[in-house]
C-alpha positions in Angstrom: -17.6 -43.7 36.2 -13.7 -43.1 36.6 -10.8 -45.3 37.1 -6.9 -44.6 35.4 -5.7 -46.2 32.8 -1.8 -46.8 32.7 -1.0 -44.7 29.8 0.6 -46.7 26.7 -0.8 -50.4 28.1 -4.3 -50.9 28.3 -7.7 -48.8 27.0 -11.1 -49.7 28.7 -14.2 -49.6 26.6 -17.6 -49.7 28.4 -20.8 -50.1 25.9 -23.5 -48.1 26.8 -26.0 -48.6 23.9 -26.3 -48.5 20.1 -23.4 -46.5 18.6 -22.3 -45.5 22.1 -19.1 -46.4 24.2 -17.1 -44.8 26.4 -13.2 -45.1 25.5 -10.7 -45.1 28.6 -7.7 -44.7 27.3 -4.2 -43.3 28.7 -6.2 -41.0 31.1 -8.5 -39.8 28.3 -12.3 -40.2 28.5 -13.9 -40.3 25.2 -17.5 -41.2 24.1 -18.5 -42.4 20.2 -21.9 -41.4 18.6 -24.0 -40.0 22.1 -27.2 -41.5 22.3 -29.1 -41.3 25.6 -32.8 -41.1 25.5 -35.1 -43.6 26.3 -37.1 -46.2 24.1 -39.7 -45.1 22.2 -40.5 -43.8 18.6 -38.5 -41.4 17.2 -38.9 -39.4 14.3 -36.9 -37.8 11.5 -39.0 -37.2 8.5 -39.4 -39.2 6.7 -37.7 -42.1 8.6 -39.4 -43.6 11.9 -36.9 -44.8 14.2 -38.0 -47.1 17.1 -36.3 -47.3 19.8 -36.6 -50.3 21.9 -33.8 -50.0 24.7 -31.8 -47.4 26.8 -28.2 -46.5 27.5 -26.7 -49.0 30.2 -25.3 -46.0 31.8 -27.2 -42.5 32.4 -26.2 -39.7 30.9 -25.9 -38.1 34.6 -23.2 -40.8 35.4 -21.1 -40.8 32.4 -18.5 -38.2 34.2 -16.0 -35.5 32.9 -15.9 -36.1 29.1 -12.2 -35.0 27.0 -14.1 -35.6 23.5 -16.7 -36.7 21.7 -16.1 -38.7 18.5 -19.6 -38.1 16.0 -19.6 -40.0 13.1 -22.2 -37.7 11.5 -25.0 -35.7 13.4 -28.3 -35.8 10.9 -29.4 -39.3 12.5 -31.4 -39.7 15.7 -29.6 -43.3 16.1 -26.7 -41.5 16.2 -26.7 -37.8 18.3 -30.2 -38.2 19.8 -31.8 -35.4 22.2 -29.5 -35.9 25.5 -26.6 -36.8 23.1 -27.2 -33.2 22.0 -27.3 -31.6 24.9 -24.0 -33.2 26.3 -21.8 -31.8 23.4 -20.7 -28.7 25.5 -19.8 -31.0 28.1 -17.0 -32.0 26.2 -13.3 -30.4 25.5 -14.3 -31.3 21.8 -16.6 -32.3 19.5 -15.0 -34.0 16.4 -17.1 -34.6 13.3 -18.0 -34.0 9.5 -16.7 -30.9 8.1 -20.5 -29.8 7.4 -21.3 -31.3 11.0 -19.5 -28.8 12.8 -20.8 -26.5 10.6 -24.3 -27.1 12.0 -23.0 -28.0 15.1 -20.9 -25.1 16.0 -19.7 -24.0 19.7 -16.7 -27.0 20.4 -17.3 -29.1 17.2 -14.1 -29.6 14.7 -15.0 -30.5 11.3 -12.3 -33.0 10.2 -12.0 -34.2 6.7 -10.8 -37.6 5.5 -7.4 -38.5 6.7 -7.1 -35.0 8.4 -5.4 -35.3 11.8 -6.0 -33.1 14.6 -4.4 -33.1 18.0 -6.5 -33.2 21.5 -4.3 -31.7 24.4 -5.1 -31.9 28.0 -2.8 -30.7 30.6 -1.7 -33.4 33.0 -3.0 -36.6 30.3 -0.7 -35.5 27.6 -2.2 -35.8 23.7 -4.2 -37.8 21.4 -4.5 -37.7 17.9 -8.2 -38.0 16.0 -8.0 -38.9 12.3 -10.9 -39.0 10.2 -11.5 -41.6 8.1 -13.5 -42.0 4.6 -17.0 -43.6 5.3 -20.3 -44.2 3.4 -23.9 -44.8 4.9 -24.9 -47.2 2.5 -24.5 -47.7 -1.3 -22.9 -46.3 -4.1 -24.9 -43.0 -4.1 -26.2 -42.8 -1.1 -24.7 -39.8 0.1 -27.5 -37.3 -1.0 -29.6 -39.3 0.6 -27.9 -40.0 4.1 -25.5 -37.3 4.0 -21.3 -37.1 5.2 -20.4 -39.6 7.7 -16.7 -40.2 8.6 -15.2 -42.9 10.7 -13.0 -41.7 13.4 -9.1 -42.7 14.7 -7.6 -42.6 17.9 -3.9 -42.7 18.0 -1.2 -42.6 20.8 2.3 -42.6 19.2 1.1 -42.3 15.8 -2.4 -41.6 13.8 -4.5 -44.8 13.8 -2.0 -46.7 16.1 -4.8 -47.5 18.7 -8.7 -47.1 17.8 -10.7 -47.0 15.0 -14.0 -46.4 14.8 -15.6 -47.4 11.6 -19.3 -45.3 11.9 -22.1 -45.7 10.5 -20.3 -47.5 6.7 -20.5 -49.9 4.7 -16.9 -52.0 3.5 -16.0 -50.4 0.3 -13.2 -48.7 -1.2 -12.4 -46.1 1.4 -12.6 -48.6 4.6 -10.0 -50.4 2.5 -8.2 -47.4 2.1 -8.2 -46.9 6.1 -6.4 -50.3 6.5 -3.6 -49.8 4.1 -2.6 -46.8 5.6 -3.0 -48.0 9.6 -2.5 -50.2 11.8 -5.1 -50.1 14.6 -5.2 -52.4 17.3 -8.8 -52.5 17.7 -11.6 -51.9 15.4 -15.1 -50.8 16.9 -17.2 -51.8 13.4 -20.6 -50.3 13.6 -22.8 -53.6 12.8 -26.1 -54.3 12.5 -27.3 -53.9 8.8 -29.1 -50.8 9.8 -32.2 -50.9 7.0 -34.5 -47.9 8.1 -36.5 -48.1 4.8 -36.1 -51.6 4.1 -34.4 -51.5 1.1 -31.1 -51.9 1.5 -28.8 -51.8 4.5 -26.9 -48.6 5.5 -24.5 -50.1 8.0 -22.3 -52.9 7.8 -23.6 -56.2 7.9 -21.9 -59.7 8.8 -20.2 -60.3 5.8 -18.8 -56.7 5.9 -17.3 -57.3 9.1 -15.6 -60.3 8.2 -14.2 -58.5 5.2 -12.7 -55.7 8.2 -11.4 -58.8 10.5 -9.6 -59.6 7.0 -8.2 -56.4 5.8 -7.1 -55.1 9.6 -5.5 -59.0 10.4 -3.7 -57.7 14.2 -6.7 -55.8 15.3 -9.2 -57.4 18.3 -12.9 -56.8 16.1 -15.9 -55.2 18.5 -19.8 -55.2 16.8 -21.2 -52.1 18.0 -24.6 -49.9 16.7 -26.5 -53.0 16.7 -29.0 -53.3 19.1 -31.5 -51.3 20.8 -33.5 -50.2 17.3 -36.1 -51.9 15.3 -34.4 -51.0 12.2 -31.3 -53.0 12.3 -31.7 -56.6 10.6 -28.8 -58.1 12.2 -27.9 -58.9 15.9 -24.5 -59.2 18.0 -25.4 -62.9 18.2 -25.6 -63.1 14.0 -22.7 -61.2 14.0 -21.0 -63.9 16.1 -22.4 -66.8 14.4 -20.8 -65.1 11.2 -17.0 -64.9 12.1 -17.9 -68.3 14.4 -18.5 -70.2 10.9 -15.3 -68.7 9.0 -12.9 -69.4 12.2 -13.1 -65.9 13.3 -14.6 -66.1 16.6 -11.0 -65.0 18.7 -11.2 -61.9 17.0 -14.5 -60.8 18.4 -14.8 -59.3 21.3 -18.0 -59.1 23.4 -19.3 -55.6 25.3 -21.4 -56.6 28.1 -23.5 -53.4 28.4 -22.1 -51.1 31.4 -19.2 -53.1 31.6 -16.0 -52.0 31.3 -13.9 -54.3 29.1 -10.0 -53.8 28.9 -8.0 -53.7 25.5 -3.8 -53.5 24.8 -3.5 -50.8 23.1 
């Protein structure tokens, strides 16, 4: 996959599966939370995960890579097997702090509202903000482990992308809209309940509190297909904002489809 992007006008994002897209975006080629194996179970004790679709694109096709942005690396819905193995294909690898611990090799452990900048000679420069995030409830964290959400900016940190990981709406994705402005907002959907309990990702109504708090930005419902374990589907999620008179703010991924955004 290729194609340039003017720089400073318009970002392509192509869904490839779960948590997974690939950001086209003034020349740079980035890809969220890499997960490229095929259905089937999956195990991480002592959570089953089922997996119940591939990646719309192969891994083999995906192309020259300038950065991966991880939300968190302990989850097989998240960095599965050939996600893994196409870290080093990538200029960088930016993650949790203890993420990159684990991680090593090209991974940069970013903490909350830490900036870093990504160079590349002939593209120019982005800058990846971390943002605060929490895999389910208060308290969850010993449990799930550090996640952070991720932020792409061109002219400023935040100005363009952000990508919420896997989070629930609480405090700290408030905390992420007061302080940018981004012009889209790839929300990781789906009400992910792997135990049944209670859900771990953001549901509907958290994603009409996001279309809420972040009023200019175009909403997109990734992380919500492809596993057993998530209780809610794209289609909920658009019935959701439908009812409340949110429906212009979503915006569909066709899988393997690239789908242009003003940025």
């Amino acid at each position: 996959m290729s194609g340039d992007i003017p720089a400073g006008e318009t970002a392509r994002i192509t869904f490839i599966g779960g948590p997974t897209v690939l950001i086209e975006i003034g020349g740079f080629r980035l890809v969220t939370d890499p997960t490229f194996d095929p259905p089937g179970l999956y195990t991480t004790a002592p959570v089953r995960f089922e997996k119940t679709r591939g990646p719309a694109i192969p891994v083999e096709d995906i192309g020259e890579i300038d950065a991966v942005l991880l939300s968190h690396d302990q989850h097989l819905d998240n960095l599965d097997h050939a996600g893994r193995a196409l870290l080093p294909r990538a200029r960088a690898v930016y993650t949790t702090k203890v993420g990159a611990t684990r991680l090593g090799g090209n991974a940069i452990g970013l903490a909350p509202f830490e900036t870093a900048t990504l160079e590349v000679p002939g593209k120019g420069r982005l800058l990846i903000t971390a943002a605060p995030a929490r895999h389910g409830p208060v308290g969850i964290e010993p449990i799930t482990g550090e996640v952070v959400g991720l932020l792409v900016g061109r002219d400023a940190p935040g100005d363009a992308l952000y990508v919420t990981g896997d989070t629930v709406w609480y405090e700290g994705v408030a905390e992420v809209a007061r302080r940018f402005a981004p012009k889209v907002v790839l929300a990781f959907a789906g009400s992910a309940e792997p135990r049944g309990t209670f859900h771990l990702t953001m549901d509907s109504n958290d994603v009409i509190e996001v279309a809420h708090a972040f009023p200019q930005a175009r909403i997109v419902g990734i992380h919500n297909d492809g596993w057993i374990h998530f209780k809610e589907s794209a289609a909920d999620l658009e019935k959701s904002l439908a009812a409340l008179g949110l429906a212009d703010r979503l915006v569909p991924l066709p899988p393997g489809t690239p789908v242009p955004f003003a940025v």
